[in-house]
C-alpha positions in Angstrom: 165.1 -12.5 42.7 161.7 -14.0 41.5 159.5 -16.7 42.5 160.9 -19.9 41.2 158.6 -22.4 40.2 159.2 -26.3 39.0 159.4 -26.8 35.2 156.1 -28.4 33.6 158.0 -30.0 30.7 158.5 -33.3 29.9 162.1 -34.1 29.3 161.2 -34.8 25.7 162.7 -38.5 26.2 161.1 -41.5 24.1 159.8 -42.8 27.6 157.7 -39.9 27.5 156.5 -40.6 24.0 156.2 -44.7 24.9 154.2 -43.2 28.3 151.9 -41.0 25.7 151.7 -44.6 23.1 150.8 -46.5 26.4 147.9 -44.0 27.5 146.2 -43.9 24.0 146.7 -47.7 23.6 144.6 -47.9 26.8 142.2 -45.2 26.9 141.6 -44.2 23.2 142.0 -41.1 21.8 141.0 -37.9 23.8 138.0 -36.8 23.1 138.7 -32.8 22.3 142.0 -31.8 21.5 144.4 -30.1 23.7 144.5 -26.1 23.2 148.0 -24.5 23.4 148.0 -20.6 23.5 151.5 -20.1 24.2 153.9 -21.8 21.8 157.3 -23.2 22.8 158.8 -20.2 21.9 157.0 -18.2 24.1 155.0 -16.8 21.8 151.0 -16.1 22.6 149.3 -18.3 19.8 145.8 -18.0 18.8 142.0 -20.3 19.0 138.9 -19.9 17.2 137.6 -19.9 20.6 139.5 -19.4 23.5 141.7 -16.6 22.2 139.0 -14.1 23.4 138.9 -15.6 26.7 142.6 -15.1 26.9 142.8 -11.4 26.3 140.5 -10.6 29.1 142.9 -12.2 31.3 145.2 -10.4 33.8 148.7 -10.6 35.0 147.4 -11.7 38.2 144.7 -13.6 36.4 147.8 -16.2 34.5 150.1 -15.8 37.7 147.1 -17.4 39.3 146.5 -20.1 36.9 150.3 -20.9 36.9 150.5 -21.5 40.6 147.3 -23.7 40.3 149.1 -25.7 37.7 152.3 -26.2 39.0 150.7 -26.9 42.2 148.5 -29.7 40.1 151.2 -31.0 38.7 153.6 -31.0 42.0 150.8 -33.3 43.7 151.2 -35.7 40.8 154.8 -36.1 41.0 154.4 -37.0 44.4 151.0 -38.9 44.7 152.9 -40.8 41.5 156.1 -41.6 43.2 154.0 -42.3 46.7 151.9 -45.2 44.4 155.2 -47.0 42.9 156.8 -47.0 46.4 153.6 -49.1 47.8 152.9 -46.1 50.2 149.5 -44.2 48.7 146.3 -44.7 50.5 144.5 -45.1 47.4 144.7 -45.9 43.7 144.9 -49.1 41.6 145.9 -52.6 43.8 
């Protein structure tokens, strides 16, 4: 069996689109747009810039990077549901 790791989706819900409304409403627009290299279908996409980047990548290179952001996004989850249960040690009042 391989390593399972946690899904990085969103559940595609309209709270996540109201969530995404809610963020721009407050802080603007980003300021450079996101770059996606692998399309939904799995397929390896292609930038004007960062495509180049990407091929000199390793297996072990994107395993890497995976576990990093999994492991990112695992901290949020919980640093997230720590702040609305009163119990995080910092953030907003």
């Amino acid at each position: 069996m391989g390593t399972h790791l946690p899904s990085t989706e969103f559940d595609g819900t309209a709270v996540d689109d109201q969530r995404e409304a809610d963020a721009e409403a407050v802080m603007g627009e980003p300021a450079a747009q996101m770059v996606q290299l692998l399309g939904p279908d799995g397929k390896l996409g292609a930038d004007p810039v960062f495509s180049d980047y990407a091929d000199k990548l390793t297996p072990e290179d994107l395993r890497g990077l995976y576990a990093d952001m999994a492991a990112i996004r695992r901290f949020d989850v919980e640093a997230t549901a720590l702040q609305r249960q009163g119990r995080s040690r910092s953030g907003y009042p």
